[in-house]
C-alpha positions in Angstrom: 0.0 0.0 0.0 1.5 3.3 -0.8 0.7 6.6 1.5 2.9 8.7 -0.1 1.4 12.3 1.4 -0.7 11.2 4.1 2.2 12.8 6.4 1.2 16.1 4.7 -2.1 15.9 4.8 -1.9 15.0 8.7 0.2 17.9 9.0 -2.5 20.3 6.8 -5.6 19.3 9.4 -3.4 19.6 12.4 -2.3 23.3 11.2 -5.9 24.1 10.3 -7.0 22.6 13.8 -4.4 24.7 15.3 -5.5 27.9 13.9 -8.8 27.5 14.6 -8.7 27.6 18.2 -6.0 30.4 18.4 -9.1 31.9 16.6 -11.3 30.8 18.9 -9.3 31.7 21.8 -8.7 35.3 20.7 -12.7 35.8 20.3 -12.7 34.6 23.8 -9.9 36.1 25.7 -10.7 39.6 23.5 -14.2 39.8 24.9 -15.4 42.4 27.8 -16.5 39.8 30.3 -12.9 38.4 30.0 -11.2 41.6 31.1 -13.4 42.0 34.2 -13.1 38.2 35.5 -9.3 38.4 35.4 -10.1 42.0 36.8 -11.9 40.6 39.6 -9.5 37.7 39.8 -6.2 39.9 40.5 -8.4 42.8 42.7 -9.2 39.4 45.2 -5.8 38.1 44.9 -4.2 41.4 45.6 -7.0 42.3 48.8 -5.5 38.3 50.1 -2.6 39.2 50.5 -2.9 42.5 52.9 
Protein backbone atom coordinates (compact mmCIF):
# COMPACT_ATOMS: atom_id res chain seq x y z
CA UNK A 1 0.00 0.00 0.00
CA UNK A 2 1.52 3.30 -0.79
CA UNK A 3 0.67 6.63 1.53
CA UNK A 4 2.87 8.70 -0.11
CA UNK A 5 1.45 12.28 1.43
CA UNK A 6 -0.71 11.18 4.11
CA UNK A 7 2.19 12.75 6.38
CA UNK A 8 1.21 16.08 4.73
CA UNK A 9 -2.09 15.95 4.78
CA UNK A 10 -1.87 15.02 8.67
CA UNK A 11 0.19 17.93 9.05
CA UNK A 12 -2.52 20.28 6.79
CA UNK A 13 -5.63 19.26 9.45
CA UNK A 14 -3.42 19.64 12.39
CA UNK A 15 -2.25 23.29 11.24
CA UNK A 16 -5.86 24.14 10.29
CA UNK A 17 -7.01 22.56 13.81
CA UNK A 18 -4.41 24.72 15.34
CA UNK A 19 -5.54 27.90 13.85
CA UNK A 20 -8.84 27.48 14.64
CA UNK A 21 -8.67 27.62 18.22
CA UNK A 22 -6.04 30.35 18.44
CA UNK A 23 -9.11 31.86 16.58
CA UNK A 24 -11.31 30.77 18.91
CA UNK A 25 -9.35 31.72 21.83
CA UNK A 26 -8.67 35.34 20.75
CA UNK A 27 -12.67 35.81 20.32
CA UNK A 28 -12.74 34.60 23.81
CA UNK A 29 -9.92 36.06 25.70
CA UNK A 30 -10.70 39.57 23.51
CA UNK A 31 -14.21 39.77 24.90
CA UNK A 32 -15.40 42.39 27.80
CA UNK A 33 -16.52 39.78 30.29
CA UNK A 34 -12.86 38.37 30.01
CA UNK A 35 -11.18 41.55 31.12
CA UNK A 36 -13.44 41.96 34.16
CA UNK A 37 -13.14 38.24 35.54
CA UNK A 38 -9.29 38.37 35.40
CA UNK A 39 -10.12 41.99 36.80
CA UNK A 40 -11.90 40.58 39.60
CA UNK A 41 -9.53 37.71 39.84
CA UNK A 42 -6.21 39.93 40.51
CA UNK A 43 -8.38 42.78 42.69
CA UNK A 44 -9.20 39.43 45.22
CA UNK A 45 -5.77 38.10 44.91
CA UNK A 46 -4.22 41.38 45.64
CA UNK A 47 -7.00 42.27 48.84
CA UNK A 48 -5.52 38.34 50.05
CA UNK A 49 -2.59 39.19 50.48
CA UNK A 50 -2.87 42.49 52.87
Amino acid sequence: MNDRGMTTAEYAIGTLAAAGFAGLLVVLLGGEWMTDMLRGLLQKAFAAGT
